[in-house]
LOVO-209946 format. One record per residue: residue number from 1; residue in three letters; x, y, z of N, C-alpha, C in turn. Coordinates in nm, 2 decimals, padded with zeros to 4 digits, always signed. Each point is the difference from the previous one (the first is absolute). Layout:
<atom num="NUM" residu="ala" n_u="X" n_v="Y" n_w="Z" ca_u="X" ca_v="Y" ca_w="Z" c_u="X" c_v="Y" c_w="Z"/>
...
END
This chain:
<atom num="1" residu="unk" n_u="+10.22" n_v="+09.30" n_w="+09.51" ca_u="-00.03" ca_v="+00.00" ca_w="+00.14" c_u="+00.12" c_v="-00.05" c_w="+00.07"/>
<atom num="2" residu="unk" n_u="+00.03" n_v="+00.06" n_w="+00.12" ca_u="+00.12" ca_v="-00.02" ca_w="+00.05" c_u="-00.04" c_v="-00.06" c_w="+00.15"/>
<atom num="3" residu="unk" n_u="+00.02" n_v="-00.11" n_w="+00.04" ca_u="-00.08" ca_v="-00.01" ca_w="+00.10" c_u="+00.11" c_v="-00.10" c_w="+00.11"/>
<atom num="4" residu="unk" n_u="+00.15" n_v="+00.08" n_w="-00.01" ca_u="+00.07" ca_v="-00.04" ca_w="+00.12" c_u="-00.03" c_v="-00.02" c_w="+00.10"/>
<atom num="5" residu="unk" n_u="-00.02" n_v="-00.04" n_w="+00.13" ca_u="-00.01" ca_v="+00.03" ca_w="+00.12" c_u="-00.15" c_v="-00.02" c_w="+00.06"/>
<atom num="6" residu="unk" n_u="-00.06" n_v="-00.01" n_w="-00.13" ca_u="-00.16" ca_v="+00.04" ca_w="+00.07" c_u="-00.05" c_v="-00.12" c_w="-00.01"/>
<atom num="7" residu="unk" n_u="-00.13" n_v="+00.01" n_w="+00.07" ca_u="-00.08" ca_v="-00.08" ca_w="+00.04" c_u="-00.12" c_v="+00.06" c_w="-00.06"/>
<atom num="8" residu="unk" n_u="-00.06" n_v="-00.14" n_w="-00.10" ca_u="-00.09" ca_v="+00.04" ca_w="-00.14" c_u="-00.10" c_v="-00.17" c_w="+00.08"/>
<atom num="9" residu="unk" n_u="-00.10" n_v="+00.03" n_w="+00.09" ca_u="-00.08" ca_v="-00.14" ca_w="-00.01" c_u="-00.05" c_v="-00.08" c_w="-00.11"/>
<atom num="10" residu="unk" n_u="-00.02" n_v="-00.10" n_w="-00.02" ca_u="+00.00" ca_v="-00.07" ca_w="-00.13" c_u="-00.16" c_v="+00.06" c_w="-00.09"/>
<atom num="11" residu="unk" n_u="-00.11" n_v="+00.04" n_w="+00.07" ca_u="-00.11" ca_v="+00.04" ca_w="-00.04" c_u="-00.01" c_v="+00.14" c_w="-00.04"/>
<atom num="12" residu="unk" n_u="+00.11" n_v="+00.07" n_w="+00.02" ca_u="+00.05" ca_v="+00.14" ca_w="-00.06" c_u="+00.03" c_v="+00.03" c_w="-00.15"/>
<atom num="13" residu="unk" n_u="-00.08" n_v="+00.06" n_w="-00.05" ca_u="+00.02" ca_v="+00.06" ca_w="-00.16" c_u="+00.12" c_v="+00.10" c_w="-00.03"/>
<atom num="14" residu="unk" n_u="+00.11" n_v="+00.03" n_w="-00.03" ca_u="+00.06" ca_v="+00.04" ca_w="+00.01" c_u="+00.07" c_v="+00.04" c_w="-00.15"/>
<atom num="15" residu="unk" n_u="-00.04" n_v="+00.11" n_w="-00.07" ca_u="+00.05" ca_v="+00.03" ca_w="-00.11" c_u="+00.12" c_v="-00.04" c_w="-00.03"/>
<atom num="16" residu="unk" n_u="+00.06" n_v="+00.00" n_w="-00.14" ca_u="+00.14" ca_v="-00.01" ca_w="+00.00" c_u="+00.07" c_v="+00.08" c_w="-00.03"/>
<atom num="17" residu="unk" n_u="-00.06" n_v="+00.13" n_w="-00.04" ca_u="+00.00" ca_v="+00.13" ca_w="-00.05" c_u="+00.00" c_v="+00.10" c_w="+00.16"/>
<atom num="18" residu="unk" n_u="-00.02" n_v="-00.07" n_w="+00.09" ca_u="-00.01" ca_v="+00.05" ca_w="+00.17" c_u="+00.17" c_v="+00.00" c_w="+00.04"/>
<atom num="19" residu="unk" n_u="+00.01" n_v="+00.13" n_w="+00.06" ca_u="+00.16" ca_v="+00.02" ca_w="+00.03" c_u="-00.04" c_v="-00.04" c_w="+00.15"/>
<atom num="20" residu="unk" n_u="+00.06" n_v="-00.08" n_w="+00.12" ca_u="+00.00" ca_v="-00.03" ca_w="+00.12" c_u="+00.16" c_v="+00.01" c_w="+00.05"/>
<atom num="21" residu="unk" n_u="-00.01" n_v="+00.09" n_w="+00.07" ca_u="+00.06" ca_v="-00.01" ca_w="+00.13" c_u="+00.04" c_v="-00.09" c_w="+00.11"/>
<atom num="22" residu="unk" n_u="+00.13" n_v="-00.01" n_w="+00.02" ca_u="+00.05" ca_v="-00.14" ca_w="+00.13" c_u="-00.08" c_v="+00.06" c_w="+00.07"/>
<atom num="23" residu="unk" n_u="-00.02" n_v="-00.08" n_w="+00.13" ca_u="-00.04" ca_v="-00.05" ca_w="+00.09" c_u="-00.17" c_v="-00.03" c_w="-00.01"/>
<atom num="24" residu="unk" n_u="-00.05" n_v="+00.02" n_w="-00.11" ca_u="-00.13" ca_v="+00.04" ca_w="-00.04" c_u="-00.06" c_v="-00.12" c_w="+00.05"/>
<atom num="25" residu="unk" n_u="-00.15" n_v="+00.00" n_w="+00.07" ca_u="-00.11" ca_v="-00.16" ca_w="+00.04" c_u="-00.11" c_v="+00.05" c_w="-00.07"/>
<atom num="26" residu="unk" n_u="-00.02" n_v="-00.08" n_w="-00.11" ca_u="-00.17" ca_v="+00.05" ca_w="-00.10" c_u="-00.02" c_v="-00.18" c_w="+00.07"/>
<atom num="27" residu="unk" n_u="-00.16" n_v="+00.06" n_w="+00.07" ca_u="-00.10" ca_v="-00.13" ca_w="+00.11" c_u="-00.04" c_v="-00.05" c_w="-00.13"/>
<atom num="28" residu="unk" n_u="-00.15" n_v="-00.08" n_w="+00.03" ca_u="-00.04" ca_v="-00.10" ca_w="-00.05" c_u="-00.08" c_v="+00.09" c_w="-00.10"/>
<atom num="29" residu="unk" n_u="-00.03" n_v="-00.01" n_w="-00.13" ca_u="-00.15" ca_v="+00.05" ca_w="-00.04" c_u="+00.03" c_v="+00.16" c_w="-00.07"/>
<atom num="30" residu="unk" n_u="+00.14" n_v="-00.01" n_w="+00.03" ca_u="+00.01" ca_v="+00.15" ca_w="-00.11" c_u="+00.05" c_v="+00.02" c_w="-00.11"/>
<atom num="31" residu="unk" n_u="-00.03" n_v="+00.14" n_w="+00.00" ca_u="+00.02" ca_v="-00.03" ca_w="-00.14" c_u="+00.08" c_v="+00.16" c_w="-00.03"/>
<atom num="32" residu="unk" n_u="+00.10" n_v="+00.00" n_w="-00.10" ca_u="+00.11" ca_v="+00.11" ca_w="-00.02" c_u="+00.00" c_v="-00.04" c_w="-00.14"/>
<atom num="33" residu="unk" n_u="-00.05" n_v="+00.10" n_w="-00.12" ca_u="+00.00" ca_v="+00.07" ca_w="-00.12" c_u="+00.11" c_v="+00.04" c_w="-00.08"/>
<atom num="34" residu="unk" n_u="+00.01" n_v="+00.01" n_w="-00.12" ca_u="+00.10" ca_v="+00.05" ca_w="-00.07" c_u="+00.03" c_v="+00.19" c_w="+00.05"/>
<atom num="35" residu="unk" n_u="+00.09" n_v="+00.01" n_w="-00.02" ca_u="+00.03" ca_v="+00.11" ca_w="+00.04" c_u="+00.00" c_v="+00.05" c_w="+00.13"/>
<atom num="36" residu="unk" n_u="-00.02" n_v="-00.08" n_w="+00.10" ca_u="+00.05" ca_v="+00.06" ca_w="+00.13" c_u="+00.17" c_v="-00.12" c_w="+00.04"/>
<atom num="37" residu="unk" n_u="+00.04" n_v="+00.13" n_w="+00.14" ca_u="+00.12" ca_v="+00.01" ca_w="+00.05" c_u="-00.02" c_v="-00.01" c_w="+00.10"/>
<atom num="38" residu="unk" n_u="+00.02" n_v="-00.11" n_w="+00.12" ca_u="-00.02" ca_v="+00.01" ca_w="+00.13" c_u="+00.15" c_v="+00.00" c_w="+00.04"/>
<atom num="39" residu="unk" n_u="+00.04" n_v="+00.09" n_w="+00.13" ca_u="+00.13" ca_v="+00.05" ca_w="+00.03" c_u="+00.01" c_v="-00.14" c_w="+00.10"/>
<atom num="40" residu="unk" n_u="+00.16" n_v="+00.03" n_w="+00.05" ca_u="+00.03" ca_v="-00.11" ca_w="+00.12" c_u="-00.09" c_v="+00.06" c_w="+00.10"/>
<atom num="41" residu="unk" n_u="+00.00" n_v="-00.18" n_w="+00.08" ca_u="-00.07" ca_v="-00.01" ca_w="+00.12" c_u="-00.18" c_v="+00.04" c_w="+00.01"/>
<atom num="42" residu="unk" n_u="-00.06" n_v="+00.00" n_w="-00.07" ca_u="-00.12" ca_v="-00.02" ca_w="-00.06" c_u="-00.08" c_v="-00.14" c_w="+00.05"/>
<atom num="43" residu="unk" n_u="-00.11" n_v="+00.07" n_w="+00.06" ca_u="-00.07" ca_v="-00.17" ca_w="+00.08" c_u="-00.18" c_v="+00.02" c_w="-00.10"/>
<atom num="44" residu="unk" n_u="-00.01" n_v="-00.08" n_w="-00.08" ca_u="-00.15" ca_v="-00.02" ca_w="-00.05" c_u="-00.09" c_v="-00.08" c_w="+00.08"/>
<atom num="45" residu="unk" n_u="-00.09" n_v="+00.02" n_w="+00.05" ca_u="-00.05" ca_v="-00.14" ca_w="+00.07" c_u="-00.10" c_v="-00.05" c_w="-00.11"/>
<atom num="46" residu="unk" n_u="-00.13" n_v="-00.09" n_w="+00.03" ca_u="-00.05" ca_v="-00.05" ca_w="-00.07" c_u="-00.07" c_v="+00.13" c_w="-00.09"/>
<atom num="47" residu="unk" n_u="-00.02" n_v="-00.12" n_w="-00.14" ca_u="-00.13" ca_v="+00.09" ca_w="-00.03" c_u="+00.01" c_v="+00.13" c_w="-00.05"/>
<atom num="48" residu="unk" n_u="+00.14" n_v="+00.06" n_w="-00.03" ca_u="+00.08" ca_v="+00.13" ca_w="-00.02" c_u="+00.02" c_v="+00.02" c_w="-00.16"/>
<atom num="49" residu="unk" n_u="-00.07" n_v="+00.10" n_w="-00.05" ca_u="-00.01" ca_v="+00.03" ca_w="-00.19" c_u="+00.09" c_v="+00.10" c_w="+00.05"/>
<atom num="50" residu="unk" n_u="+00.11" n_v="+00.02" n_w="-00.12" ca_u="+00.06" ca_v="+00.12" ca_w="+00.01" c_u="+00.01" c_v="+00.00" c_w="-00.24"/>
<atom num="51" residu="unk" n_u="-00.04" n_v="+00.07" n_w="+00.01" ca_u="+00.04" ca_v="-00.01" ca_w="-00.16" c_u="+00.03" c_v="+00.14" c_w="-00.07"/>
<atom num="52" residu="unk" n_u="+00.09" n_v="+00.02" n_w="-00.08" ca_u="+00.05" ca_v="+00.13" ca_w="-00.08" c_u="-00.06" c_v="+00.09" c_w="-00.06"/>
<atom num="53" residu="unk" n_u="+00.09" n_v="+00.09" n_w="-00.06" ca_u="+00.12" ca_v="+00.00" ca_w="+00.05" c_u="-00.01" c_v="+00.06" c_w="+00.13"/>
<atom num="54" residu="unk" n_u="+00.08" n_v="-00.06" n_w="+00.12" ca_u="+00.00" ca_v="+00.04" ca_w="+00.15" c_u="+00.13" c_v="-00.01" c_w="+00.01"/>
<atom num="55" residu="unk" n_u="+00.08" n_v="+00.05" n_w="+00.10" ca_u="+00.12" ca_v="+00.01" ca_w="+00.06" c_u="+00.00" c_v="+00.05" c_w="+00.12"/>
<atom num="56" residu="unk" n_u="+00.05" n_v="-00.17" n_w="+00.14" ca_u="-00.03" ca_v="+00.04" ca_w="+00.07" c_u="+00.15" c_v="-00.03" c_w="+00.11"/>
<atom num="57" residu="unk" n_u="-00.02" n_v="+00.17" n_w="+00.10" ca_u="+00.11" ca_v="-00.06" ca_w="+00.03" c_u="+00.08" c_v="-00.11" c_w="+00.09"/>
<atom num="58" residu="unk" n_u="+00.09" n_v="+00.03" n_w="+00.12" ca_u="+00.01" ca_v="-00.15" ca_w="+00.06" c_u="-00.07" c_v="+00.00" c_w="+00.17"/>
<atom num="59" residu="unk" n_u="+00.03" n_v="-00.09" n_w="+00.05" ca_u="-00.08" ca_v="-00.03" ca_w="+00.14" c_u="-00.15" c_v="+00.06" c_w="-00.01"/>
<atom num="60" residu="unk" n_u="-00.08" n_v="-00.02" n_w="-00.09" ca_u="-00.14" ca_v="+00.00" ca_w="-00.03" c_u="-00.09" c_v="-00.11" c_w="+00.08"/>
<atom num="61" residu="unk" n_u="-00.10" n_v="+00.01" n_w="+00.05" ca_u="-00.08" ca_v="-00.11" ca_w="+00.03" c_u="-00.15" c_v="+00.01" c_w="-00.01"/>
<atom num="62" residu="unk" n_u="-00.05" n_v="-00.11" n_w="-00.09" ca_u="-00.09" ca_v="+00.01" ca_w="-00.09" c_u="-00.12" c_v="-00.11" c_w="+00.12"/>
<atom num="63" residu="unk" n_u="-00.09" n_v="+00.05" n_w="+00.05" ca_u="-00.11" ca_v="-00.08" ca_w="+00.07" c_u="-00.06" c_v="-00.13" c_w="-00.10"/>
<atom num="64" residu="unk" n_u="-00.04" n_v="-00.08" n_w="+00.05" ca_u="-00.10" ca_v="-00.07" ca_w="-00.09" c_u="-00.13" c_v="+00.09" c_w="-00.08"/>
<atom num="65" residu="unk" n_u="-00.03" n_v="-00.02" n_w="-00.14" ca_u="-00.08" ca_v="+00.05" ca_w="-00.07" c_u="+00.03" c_v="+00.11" c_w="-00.06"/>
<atom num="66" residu="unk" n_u="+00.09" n_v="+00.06" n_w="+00.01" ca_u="+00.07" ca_v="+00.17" ca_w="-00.03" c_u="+00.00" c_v="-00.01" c_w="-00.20"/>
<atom num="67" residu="unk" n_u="-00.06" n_v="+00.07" n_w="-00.02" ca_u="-00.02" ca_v="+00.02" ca_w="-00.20" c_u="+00.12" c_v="+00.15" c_w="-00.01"/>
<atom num="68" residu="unk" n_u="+00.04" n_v="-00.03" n_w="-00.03" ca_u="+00.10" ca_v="+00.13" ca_w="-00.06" c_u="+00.07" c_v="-00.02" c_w="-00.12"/>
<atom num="69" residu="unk" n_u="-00.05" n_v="+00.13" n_w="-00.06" ca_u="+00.07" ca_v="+00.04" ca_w="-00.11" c_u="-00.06" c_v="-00.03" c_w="-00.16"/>
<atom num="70" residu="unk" n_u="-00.17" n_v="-00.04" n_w="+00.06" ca_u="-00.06" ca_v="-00.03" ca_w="-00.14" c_u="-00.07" c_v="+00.14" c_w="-00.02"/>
<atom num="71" residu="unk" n_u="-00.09" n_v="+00.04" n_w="-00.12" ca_u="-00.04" ca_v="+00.14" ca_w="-00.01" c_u="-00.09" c_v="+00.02" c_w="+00.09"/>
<atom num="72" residu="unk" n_u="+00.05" n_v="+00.17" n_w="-00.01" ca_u="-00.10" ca_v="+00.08" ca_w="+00.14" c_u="-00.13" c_v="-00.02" c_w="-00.02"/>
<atom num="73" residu="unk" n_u="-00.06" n_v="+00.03" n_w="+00.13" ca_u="-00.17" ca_v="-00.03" ca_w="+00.01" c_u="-00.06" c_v="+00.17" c_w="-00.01"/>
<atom num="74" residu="unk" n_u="+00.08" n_v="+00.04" n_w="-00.05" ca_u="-00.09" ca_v="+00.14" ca_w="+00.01" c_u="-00.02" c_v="+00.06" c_w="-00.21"/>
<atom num="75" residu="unk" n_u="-00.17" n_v="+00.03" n_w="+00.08" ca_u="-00.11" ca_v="-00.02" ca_w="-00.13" c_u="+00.08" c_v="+00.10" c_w="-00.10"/>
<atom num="76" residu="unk" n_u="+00.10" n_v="+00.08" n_w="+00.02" ca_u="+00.06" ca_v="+00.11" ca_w="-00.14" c_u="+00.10" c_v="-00.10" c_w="-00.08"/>
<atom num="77" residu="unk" n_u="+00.07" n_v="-00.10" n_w="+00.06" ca_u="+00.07" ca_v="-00.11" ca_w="-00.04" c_u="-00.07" c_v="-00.01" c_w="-00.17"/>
<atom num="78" residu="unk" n_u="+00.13" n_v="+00.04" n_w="-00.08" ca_u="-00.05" ca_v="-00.06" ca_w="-00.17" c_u="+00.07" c_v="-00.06" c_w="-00.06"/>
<atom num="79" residu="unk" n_u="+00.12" n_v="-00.14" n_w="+00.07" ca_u="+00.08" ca_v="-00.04" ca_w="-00.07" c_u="+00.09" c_v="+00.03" c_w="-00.02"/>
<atom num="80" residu="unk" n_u="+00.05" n_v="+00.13" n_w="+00.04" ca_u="+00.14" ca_v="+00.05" ca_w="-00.01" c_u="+00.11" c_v="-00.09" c_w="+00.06"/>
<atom num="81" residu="unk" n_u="+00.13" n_v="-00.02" n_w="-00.04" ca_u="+00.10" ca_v="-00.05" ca_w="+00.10" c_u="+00.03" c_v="+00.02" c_w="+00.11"/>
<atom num="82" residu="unk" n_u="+00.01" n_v="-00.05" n_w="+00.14" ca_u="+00.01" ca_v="+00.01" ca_w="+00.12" c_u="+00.11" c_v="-00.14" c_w="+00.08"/>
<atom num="83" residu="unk" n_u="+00.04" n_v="+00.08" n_w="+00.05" ca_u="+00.15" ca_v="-00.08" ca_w="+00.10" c_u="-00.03" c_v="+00.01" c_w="+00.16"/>
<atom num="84" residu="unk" n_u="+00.04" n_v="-00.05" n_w="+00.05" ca_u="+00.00" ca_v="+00.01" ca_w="+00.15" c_u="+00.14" c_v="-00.06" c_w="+00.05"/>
<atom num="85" residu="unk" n_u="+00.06" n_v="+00.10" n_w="+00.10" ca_u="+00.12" ca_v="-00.03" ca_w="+00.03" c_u="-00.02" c_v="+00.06" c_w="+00.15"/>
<atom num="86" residu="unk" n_u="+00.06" n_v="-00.12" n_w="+00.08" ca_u="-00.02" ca_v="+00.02" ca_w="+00.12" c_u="+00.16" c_v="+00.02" c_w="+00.09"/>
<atom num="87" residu="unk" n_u="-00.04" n_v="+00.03" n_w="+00.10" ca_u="+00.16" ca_v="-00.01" ca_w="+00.09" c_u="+00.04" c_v="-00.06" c_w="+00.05"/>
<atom num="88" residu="unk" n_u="+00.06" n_v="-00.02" n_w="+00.12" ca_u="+00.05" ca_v="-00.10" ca_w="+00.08" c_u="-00.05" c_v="+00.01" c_w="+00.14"/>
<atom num="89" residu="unk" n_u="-00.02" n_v="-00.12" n_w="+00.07" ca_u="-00.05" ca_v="-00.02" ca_w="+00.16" c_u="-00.17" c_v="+00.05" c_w="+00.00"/>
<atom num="90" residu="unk" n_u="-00.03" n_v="-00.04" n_w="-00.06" ca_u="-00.15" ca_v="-00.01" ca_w="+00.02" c_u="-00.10" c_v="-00.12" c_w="+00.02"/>
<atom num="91" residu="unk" n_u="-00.13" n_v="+00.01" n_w="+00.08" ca_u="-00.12" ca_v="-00.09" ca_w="+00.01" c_u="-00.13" c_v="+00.04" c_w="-00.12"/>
<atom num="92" residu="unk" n_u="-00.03" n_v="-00.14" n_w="-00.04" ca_u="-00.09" ca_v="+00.03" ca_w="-00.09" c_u="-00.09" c_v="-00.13" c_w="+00.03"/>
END
């Protein structure tokens, strides 16, 4: 885990297997998984699951309670491998 620049609150779970991005703020209460990549400038607020494999890119902003990147909720789902890779400058 590379966590230059960023701002990780102390009640933050933060893999060490998690690639982070400078300028990155993971809030109070979250939590970031093995296998995800959050890009620079990336704001998590509280309460924020992001878990792999995910790759997300930079100036992302994650609302409080936002679940991303655990398996899909749709009923044909059988366990197969699934990734989620997102882009840059978005609200979630």
């Amino acid at each position: 885990m590379s966590t230059s620049s960023c701002t990780i609150h102390e009640t933050a779970l933060v893999s060490k297997h998690a690639e982070i991005g400078g300028g990155v703020y993971i809030g109070p209460y979250c939590i970031v998984g093995d296998g995800v990549t959050v890009g620079t400038g990336c704001r998590l607020e509280s309460h924020v699951v992001v878990e792999g494999p995910t790759t997300i890119g930079s100036n992302n902003h994650f609302f409080p309670f936002c679940t991303i990147g655990l398996i899909p909720q749709d009923l044909k789902y059988a366990g197969e491998p699934t990734l989620l890779v997102i882009g840059s400058n978005n609200v979630f």
